[in-house]
C-alpha positions as CSV (number, residue, x, y, z in Angstrom):
1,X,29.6,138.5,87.6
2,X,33.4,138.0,87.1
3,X,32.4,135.5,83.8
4,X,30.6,137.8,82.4
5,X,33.0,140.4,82.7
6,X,35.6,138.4,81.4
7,X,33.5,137.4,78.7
8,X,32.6,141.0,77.4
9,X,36.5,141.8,77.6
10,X,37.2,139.2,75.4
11,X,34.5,139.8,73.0
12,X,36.2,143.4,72.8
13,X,39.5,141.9,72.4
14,X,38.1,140.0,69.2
15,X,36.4,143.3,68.2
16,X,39.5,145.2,68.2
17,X,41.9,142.3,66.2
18,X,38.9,142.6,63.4
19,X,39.2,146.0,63.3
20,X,43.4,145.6,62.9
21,X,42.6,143.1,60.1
22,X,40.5,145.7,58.4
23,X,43.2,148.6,58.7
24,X,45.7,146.3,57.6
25,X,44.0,145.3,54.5
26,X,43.1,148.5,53.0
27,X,46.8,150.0,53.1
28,X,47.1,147.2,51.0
29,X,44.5,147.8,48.9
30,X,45.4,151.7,48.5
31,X,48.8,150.3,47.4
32,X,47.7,148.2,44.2
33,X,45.0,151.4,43.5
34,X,48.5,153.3,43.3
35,X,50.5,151.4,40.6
36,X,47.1,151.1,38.1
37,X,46.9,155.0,38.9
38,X,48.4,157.5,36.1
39,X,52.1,158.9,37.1
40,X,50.7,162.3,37.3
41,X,49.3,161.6,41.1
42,X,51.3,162.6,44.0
43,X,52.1,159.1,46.1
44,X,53.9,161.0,49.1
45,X,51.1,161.3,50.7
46,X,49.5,158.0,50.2
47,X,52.5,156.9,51.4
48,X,52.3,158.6,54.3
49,X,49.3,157.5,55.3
50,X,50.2,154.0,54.7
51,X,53.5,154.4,56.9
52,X,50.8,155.9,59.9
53,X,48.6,153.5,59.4
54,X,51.2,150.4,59.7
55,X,52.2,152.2,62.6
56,X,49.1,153.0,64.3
57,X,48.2,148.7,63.3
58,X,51.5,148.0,65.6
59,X,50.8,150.0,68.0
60,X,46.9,148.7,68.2
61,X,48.3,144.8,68.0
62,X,51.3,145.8,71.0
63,X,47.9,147.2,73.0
64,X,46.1,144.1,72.6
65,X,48.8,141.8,73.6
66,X,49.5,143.7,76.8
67,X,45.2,143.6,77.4
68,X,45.7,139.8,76.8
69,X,48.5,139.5,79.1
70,X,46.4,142.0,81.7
71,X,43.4,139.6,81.2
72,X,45.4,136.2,82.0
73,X,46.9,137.7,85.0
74,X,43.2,139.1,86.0
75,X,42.6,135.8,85.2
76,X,45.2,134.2,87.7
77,X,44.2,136.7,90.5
78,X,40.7,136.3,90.4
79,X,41.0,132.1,90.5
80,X,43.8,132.8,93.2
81,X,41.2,135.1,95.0
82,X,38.6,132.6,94.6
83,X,40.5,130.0,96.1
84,X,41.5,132.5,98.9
85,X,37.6,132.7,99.6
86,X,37.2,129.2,99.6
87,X,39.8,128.5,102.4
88,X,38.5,131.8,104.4
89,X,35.2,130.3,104.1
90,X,35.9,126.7,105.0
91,X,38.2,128.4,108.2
92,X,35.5,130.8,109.1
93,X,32.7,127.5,108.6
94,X,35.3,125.0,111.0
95,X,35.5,128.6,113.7
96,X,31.4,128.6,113.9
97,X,31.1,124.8,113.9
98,X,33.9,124.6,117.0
99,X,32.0,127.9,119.2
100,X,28.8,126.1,118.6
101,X,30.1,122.9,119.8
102,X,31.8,124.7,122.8
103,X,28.5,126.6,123.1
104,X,26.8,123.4,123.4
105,X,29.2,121.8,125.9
106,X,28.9,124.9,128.3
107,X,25.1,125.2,128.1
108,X,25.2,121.4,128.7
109,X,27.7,122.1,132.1
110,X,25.5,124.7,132.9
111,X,22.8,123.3,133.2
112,X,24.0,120.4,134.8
113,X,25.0,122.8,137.6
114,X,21.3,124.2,137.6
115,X,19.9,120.7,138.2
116,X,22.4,120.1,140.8
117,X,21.6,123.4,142.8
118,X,17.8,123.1,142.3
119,X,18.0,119.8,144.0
120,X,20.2,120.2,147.3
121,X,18.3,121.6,150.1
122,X,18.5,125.9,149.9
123,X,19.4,127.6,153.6
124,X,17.2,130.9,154.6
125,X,18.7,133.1,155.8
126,X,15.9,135.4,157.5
127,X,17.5,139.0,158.6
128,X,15.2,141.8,160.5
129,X,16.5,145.0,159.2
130,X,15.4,148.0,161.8
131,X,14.4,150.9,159.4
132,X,13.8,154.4,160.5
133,X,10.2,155.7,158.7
134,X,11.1,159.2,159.8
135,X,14.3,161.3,160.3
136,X,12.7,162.7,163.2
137,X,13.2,159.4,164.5
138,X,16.6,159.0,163.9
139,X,17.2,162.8,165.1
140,X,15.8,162.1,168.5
141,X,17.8,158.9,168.9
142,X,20.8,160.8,168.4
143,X,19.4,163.6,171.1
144,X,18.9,160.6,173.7
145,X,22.1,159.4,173.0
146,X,24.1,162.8,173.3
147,X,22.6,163.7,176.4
148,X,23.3,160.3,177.5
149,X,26.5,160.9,177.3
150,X,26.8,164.4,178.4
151,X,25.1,162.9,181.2
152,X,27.6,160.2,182.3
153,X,30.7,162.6,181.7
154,X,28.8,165.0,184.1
155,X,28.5,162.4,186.7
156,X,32.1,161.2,186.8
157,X,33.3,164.4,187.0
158,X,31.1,165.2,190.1
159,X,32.0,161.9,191.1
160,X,36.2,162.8,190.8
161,X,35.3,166.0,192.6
162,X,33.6,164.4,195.5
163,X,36.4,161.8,195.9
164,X,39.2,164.4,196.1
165,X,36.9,166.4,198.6
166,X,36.8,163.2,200.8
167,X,40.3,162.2,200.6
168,X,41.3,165.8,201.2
169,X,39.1,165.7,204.3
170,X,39.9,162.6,205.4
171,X,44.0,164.0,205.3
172,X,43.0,166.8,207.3
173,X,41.1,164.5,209.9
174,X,44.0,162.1,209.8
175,X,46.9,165.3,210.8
176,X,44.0,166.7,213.2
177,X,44.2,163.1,215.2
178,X,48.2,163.1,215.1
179,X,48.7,166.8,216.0
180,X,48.0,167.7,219.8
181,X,44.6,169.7,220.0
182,X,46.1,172.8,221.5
183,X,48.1,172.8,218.4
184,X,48.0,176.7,217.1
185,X,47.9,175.6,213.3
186,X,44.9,173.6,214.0
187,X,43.4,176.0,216.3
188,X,43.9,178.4,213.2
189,X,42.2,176.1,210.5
190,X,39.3,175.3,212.5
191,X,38.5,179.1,213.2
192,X,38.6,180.2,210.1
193,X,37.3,177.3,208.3
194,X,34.7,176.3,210.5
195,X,34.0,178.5,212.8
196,X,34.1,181.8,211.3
197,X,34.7,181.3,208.3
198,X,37.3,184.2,206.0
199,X,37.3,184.4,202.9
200,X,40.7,186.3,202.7
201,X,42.3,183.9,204.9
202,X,40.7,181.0,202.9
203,X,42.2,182.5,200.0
204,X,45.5,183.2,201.5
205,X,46.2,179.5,202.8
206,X,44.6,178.2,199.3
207,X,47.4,180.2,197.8
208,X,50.2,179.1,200.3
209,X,49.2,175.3,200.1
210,X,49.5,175.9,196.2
211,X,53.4,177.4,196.0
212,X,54.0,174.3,198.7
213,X,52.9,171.4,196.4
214,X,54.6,173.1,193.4
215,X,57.8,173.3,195.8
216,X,57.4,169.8,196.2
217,X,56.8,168.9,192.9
218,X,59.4,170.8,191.2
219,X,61.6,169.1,193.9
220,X,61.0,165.9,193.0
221,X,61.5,166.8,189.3
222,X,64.4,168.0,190.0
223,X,65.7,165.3,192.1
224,X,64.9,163.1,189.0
225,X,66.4,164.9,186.9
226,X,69.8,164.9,188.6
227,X,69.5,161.4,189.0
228,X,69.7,161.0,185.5
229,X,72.6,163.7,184.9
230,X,74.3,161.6,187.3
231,X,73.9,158.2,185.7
232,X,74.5,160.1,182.3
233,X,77.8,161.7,183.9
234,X,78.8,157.9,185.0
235,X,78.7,156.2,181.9
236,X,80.1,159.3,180.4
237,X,82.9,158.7,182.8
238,X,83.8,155.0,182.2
239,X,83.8,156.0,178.5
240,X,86.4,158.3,179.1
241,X,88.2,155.5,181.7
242,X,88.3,153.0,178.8
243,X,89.5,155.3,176.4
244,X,92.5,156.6,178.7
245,X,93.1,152.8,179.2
246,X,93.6,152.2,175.5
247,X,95.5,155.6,174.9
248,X,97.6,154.1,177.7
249,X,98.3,150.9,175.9
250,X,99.5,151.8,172.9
């Protein structure tokens, strides 16, 4: 494609020089017509169109030496282009050839790898998976396993209660033993526990036994308390010791 177009560019380029040759001859021509002709003919004008036409003949023969000089460096980039393609082409051929050997040399590993694992002994591995059909299923599970649970929460709590109701009696049994049996507060307890039982009075010593145990508990908080105060206000007071000691000495 590029010969060809190089080839109808010249073949214009000769077209064109012919074309000079021809202007340039018949100015000539014109000239030699003039000096036969009679005096009485205006030669301004001929001679005017001879100056344009020598000018228009330099101006065609600068074109054509710049469309020569345009051609040979066409010329020169198209070879250099050419030779571009050639070394883009050999590169690109060298790239394939190299990913296909790699290619090769991997499929080779690989199935290397796929002999080797096809011919050591394979371990199963046999898991049974429990799957619910239903929802229904899973929803009564979860029913059984609430109430289950509600269950054994109910039960130790009755259990606690019981305990407390045993050791509670068993205190009672144990002071009833110490204390002499004519004792009035015992008398008093047993009457209106046991024998005839009162609600109000029930209520009353319920109430009384409650401020006690807070009295004693508060007590004890308190003693603890102060016991801390007190170890605060000792190291507080070393401090202070130390200090006056080093006040002292200097």
């Amino acid at each position: 494609m590029k010969e060809e177009l190089l080839e109808a560019i010249y073949a214009t380029v000769e077209r064109l020089e012919q074309k000079v040759d021809e202007l340039s001859d018949s100015p000539k021509n014109a000239g030699t017509e003039t000096v036969l002709s009679p005096a009485s003919i205006d030669t301004s004008k001929l001679e005017k169109a001879i100056l344009s036409v020598s000018a228009k003949e330099e101006e065609t023969i600068g074109n054509l030496a710049k469309l020569r000089e345009a051609i040979c460096i066409y010329i020169d980039l198209t070879k250099k282009e050419a030779s571009k393609d050639e070394q883009r082409s050999k590169l690109l051929f060298d790239t394939v050839k190299q990913l296909k050997q790699e290619q090769d040399a991997s499929s080779k590993d690989l199935q290397e790898r796929l002999d080797n694992i096809s011919n050591t002994p394979q371990k199963k591995i046999v898991t049974h998976l429990f799957e619910p059909t239903s929802k229904y299923v899973l929803l009564f599970i979860g029913g059984l396993a609430l109430s289950l649970v509600l269950s054994i929460w109910g039960n130790l709590t009755q259990w606690r209660e019981h305990q407390d109701r045993e050791e509670a009696d068993l205190k009672y049994r144990a002071l009833k033993m110490v204390l002499p049996s004519d004792d009035p507060n015992v008398r008093y307890i047993e009457k209106n526990f046991s024998v005839c039982p009162n609600k109000e009075v029930i209520e009353k010593v319920r109430t009384h036994v409650n401020i006690y145990e807070d009295s004693i508990r508060y007590h004890n908080e308190m003693i603890q308390m102060a016991a801390i105060k007190d170890s605060i206000a000792n190291s507080l007071f070393k401090e202070a010791n130390e200090i006056k000691k080093k006040i002292n000495q200097k």
